[in-house]
C-alpha positions as CSV (number, residue, x, y, z in Angstrom):
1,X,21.1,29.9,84.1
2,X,22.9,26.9,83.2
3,X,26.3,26.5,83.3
4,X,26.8,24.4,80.1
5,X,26.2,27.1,77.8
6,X,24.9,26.8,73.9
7,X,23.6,30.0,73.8
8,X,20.7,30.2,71.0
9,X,19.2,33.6,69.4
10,X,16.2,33.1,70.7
11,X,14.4,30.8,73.1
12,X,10.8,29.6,73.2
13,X,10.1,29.3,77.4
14,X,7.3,26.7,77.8
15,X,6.1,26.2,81.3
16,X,3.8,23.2,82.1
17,X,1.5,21.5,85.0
18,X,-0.2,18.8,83.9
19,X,-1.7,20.1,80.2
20,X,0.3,17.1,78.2
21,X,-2.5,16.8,75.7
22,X,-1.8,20.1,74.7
23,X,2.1,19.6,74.9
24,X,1.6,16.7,72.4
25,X,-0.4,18.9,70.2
26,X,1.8,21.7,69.8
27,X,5.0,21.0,70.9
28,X,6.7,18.9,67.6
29,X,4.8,21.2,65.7
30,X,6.3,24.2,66.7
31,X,9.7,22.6,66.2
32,X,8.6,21.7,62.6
33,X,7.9,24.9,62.2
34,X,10.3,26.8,63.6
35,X,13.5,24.5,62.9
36,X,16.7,26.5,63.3
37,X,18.6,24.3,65.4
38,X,21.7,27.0,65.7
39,X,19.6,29.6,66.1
40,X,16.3,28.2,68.2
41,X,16.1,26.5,71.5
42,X,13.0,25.5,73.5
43,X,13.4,24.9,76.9
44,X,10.5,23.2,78.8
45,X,9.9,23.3,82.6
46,X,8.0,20.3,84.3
47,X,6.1,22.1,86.7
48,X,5.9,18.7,88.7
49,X,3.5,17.4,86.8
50,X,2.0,14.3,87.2
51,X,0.0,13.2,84.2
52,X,3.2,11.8,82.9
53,X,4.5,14.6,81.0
54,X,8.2,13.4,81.9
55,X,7.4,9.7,80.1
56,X,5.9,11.5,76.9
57,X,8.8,13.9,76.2
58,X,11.5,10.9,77.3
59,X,9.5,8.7,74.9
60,X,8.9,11.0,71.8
61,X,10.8,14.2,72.2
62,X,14.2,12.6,73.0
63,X,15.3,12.9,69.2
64,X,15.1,17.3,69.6
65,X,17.0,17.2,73.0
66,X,19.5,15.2,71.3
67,X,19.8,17.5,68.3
68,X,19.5,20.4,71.1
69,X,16.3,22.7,69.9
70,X,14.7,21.0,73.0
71,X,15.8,21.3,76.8
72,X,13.6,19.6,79.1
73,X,13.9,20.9,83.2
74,X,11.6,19.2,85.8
75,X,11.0,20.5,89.1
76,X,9.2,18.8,92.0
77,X,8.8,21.5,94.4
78,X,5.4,23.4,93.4
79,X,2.1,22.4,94.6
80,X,0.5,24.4,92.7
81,X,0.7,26.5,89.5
82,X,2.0,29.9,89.8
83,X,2.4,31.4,86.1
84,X,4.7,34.3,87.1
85,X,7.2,32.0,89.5
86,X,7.4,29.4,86.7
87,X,7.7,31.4,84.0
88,X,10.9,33.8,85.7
89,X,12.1,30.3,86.6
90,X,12.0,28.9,82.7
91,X,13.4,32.8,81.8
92,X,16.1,32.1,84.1
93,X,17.3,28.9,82.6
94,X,16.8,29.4,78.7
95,X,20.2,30.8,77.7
96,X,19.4,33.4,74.6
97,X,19.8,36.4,73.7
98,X,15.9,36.9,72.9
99,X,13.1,35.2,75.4
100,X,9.9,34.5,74.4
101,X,7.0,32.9,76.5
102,X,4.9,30.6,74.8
103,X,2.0,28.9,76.3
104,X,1.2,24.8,76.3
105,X,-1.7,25.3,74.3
106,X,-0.2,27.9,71.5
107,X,0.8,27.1,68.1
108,X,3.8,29.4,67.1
109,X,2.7,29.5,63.7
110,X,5.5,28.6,60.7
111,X,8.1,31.2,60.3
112,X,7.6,32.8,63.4
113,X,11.0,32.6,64.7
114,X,12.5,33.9,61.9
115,X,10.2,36.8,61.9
116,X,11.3,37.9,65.4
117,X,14.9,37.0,65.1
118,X,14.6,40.2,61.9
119,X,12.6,42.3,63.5
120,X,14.7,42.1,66.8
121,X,18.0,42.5,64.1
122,X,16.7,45.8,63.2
123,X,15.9,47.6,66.7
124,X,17.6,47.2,69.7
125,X,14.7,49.0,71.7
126,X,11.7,46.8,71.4
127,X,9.7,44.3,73.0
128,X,6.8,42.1,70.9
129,X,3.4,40.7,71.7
130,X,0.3,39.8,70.0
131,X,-2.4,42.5,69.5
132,X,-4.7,41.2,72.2
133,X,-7.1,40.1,69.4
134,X,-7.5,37.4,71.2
135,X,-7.4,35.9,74.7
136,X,-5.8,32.6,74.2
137,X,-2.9,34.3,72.8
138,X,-2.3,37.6,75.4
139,X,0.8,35.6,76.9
140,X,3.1,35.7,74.4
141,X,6.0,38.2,74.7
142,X,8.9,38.3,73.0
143,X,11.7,40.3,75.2
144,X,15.5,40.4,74.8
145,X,16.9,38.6,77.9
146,X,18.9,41.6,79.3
147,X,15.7,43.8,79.2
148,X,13.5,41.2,81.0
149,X,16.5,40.6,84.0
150,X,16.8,44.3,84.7
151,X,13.1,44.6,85.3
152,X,13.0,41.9,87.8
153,X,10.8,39.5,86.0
154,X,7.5,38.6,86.2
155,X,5.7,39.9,89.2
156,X,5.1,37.1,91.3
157,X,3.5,38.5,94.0
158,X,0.3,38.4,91.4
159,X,-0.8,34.7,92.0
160,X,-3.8,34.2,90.2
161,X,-5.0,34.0,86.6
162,X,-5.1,37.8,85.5
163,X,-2.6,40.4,84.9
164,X,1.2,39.2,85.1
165,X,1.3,39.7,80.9
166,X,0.1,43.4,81.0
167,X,1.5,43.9,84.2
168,X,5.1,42.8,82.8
169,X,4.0,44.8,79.0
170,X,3.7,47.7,80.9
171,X,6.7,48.0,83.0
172,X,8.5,47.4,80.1
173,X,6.7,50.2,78.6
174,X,8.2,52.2,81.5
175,X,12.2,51.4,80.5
176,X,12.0,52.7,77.4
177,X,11.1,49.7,75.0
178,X,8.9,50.4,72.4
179,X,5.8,47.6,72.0
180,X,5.5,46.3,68.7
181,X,2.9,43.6,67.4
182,X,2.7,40.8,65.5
183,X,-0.2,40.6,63.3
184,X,-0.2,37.6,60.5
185,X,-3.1,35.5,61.4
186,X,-0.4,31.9,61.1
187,X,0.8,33.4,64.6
188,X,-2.3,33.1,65.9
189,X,-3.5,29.5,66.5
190,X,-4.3,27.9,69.6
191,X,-6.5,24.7,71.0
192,X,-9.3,25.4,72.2
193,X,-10.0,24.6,76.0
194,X,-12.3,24.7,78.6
195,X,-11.8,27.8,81.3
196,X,-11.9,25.2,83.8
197,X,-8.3,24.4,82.3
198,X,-6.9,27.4,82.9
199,X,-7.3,27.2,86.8
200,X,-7.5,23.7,87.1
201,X,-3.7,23.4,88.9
202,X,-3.9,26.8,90.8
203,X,-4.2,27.2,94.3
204,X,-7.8,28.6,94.7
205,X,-9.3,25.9,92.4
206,X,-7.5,23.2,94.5
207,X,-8.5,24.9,98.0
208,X,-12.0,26.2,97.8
209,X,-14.5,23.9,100.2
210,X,-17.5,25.9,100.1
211,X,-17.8,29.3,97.9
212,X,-20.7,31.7,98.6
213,X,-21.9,35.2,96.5
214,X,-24.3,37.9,97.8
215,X,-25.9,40.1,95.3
216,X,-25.3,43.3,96.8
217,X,-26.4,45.1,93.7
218,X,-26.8,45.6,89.9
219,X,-22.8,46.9,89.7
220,X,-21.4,44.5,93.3
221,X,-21.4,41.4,94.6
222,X,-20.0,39.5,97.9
223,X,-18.0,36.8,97.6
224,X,-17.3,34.4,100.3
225,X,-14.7,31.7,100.3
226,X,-14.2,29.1,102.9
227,X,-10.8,26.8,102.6
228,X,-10.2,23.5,102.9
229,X,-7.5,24.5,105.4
230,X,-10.5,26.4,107.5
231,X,-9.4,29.5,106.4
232,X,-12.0,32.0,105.2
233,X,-11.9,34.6,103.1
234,X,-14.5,37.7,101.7
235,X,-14.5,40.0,98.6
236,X,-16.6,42.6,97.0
237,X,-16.6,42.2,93.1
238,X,-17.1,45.8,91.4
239,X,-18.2,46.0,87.4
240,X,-16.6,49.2,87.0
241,X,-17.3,49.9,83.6
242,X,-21.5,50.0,84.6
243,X,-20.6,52.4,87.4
244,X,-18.6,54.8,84.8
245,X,-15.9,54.6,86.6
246,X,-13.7,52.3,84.4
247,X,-12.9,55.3,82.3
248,X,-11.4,57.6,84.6
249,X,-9.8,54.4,87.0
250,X,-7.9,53.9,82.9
251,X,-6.9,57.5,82.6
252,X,-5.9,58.0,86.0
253,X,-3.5,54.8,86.2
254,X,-2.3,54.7,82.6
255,X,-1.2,51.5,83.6
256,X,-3.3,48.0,84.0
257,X,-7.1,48.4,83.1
258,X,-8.1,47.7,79.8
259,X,-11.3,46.2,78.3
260,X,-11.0,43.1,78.9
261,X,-10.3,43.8,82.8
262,X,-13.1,46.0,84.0
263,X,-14.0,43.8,87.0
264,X,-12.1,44.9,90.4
265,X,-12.2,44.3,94.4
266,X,-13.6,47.6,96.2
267,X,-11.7,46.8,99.2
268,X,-8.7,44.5,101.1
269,X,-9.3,40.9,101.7
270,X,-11.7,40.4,104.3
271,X,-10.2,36.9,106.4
272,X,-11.7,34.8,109.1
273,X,-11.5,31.1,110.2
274,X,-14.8,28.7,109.8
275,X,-14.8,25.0,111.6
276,X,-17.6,22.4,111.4
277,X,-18.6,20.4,114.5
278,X,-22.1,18.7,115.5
279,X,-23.8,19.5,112.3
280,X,-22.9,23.1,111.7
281,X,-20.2,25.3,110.3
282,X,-19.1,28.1,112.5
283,X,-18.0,31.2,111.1
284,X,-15.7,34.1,112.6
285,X,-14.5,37.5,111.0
286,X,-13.2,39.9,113.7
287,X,-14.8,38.4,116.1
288,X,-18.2,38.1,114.1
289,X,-19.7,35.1,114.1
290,X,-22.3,33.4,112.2
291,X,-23.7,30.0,112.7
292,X,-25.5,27.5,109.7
293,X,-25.7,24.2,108.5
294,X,-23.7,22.5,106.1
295,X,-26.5,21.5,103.7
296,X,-28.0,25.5,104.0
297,X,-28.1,26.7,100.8
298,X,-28.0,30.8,102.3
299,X,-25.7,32.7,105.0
300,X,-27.0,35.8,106.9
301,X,-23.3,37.2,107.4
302,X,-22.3,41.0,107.8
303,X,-25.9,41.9,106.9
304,X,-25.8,40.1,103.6
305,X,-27.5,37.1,102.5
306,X,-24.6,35.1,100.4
307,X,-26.0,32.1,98.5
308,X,-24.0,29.0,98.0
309,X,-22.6,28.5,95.0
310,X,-23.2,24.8,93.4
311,X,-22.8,25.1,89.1
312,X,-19.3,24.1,88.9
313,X,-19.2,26.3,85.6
314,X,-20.3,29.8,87.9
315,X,-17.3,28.1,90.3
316,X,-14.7,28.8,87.5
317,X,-16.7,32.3,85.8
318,X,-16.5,33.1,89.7
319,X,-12.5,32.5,90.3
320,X,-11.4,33.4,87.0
321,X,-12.9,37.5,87.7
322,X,-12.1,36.8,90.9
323,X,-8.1,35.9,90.9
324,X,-8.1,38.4,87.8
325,X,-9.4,41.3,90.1
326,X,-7.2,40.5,92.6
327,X,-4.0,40.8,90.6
328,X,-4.9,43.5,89.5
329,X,-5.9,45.4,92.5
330,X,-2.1,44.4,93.8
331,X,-0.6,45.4,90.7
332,X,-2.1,48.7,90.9
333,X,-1.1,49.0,94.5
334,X,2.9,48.3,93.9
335,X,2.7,51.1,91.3
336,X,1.5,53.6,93.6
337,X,3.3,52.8,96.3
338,X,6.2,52.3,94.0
339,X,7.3,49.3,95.7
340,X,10.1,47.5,94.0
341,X,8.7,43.9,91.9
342,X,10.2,40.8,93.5
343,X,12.8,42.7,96.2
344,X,13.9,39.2,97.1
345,X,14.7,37.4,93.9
346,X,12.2,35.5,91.3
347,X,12.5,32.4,89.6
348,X,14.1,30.7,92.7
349,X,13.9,26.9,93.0
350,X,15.9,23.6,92.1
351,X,15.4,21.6,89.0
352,X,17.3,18.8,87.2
353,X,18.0,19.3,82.9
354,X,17.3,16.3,80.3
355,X,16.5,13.5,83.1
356,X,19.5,13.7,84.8
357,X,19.0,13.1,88.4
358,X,22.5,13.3,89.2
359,X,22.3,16.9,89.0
360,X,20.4,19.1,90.5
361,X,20.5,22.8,89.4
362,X,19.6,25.3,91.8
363,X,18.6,29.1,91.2
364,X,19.5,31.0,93.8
């Protein structure tokens, strides 16, 4: 946390990699709409972005870090977006007694502020999030600072787009707090965006070079991921819910499947290598290897048939279930292993507050 303290009630934690056209939709309005300048702060973390983000808020935004609603922090470390790393390392620096994640593309909605800062007045025992009405919206948690420091965070060993919000709902759930919802429809307003832009700045997006599925039946597929860094990697997608499974997979953990995350892996990560040379790509898992050319447009691998994947919209629809699964599965594998969430720290990294260069802060 930083050391020059002007602690507020309650902080709005904005983290941000390259979605400035949402940030210039929603970020003065929330202010407008939520301005309690002894009470309010919201603290914004350049993610190292480079769509200028940093010119836009020293160009418009100055005025509210002057007045001191608004702290700007840029980092230049990640190379790609992680949303439970950025969002413990936002957590970390917003100095309030109340934390609340809200994403780029969310309108806050006029009054909210005061809303939580009376409801959190009257019970000391609670954490708040929407009703998962709606998607767009899922990420917004509202958390006194002490209770989200003593449970370590966001899980960042989840990586991809999927579960760190019920992930982090539920093992706040497991302290003690009680989850309470807000439900006045002003609260929920978003922009509406493409999925390609929720992935766009993660590292499976970034890194696929080829991606492959196999239709292994009505309820699985394959699928089969080759890295630009010739890494390789293979799944198997279930639809639990079609299997009648989901149900007793919801019972039995209590914990992390709901109905909007029905789709999980049916195994561990499957990795090879691949390497192109003299008009083919050569693959290798354990020593099985399998041999095609780069324009092919089906693999014979493992006994499947995996067909390259081209639509660019399938691509995303593909990585979105996919990361989401993924999460999940690990999620549900700390729990019953009861291994301890971030045993080494979270939120670690260096940034520098309000364009100040001079000074770089570093969380340790």
């Amino acid at each position: 946390m930083d050391t020059n303290r002007n602690p507020k009630k309650i902080a709005f934690c904005i983290t941000c990699m390259n979605r400035l056209n949402h940030l210039q939709q929603t970020l003065e309005k929330n202010i407008q709409d939520n301005y309690l300048p002894d009470e309010v702060s919201f603290v914004l973390l350049d993610y190292h972005s480079t769509d200028g983000l940093d010119r836009w808020v020293q160009q418009t935004m100055q005025p509210s870090i002057d007045s001191g609603i608004l702290v700007y922090y840029q980092t230049f470390e990640p190379e790609h977006y992680l949303r439970s790393h950025s969002r413990n390392m936002v957590f970390r620096l917003a100095d309030a007694g109340i934390l609340c994640n809200l994403d780029a593309d969310n309108f806050l909605g006029k009054g909210f502020a005061a809303f939580m800062l009376e409801e959190f007045s009257k019970d000391n025992a609670i954490f708040y999030t929407s009703n998962h009405s709606k998607d767009d919206i899922i990420g917004r948690v509202c958390v006194r600072s002490d209770d989200f420091l003593s449970i370590r965070g966001y899980n960042e060993a989840l990586k991809g787009y999927g579960p760190e919000d019920i992930d982090i709902f539920n093992r706040l759930r497991i302290k003690g707090l009680n989850q309470r919802f807000f439900h006045d429809p002003e609260f929920y307003r978003f922009i509406v965006h493409s999925k390609s832009d929720r992935i766009t700045n993660e590292f499976m997006a970034k890194n696929i070079a080829r991606m492959y599925i196999s239709y292994m039946n009505p309820y699985t597929s394959g699928i089969l991921l080759l890295y630009k860094d010739h890494t390789m990697e293979r799944y198997v997608l279930v639809d639990n819910a079609h299997l009648n499974v989901f149900a007793e997979l919801s019972v039995n953990n209590g914990y992390l499947l709901d109905e909007k995350h029905k789709i999980g892996i049916q195994e561990d990560i499957l990795r090879g290598s691949w390497s192109e040379a003299d008009d083919r790509i050569t693959m290798d898992e354990n020593s099985v290897r399998s041999e095609i050319r780069p324009e092919s447009a089906t693999i014979e691998f493992k006994g499947l048939t995996f067909y390259k994947v081209q639509d660019n919209e399938l691509k995303t629809e593909i990585i979105l279930l996919l990361t989401s699964a993924i999460g999940f599965y690990e999620a549900n594998r700390a729990m019953n292993d009861q291994s301890a969430v971030n045993p080494d720290g979270f939120g670690k990294g260096s940034v520098f507050k309000n364009f100040d260069l001079s000074k770089e802060i570093i969380l340790l």
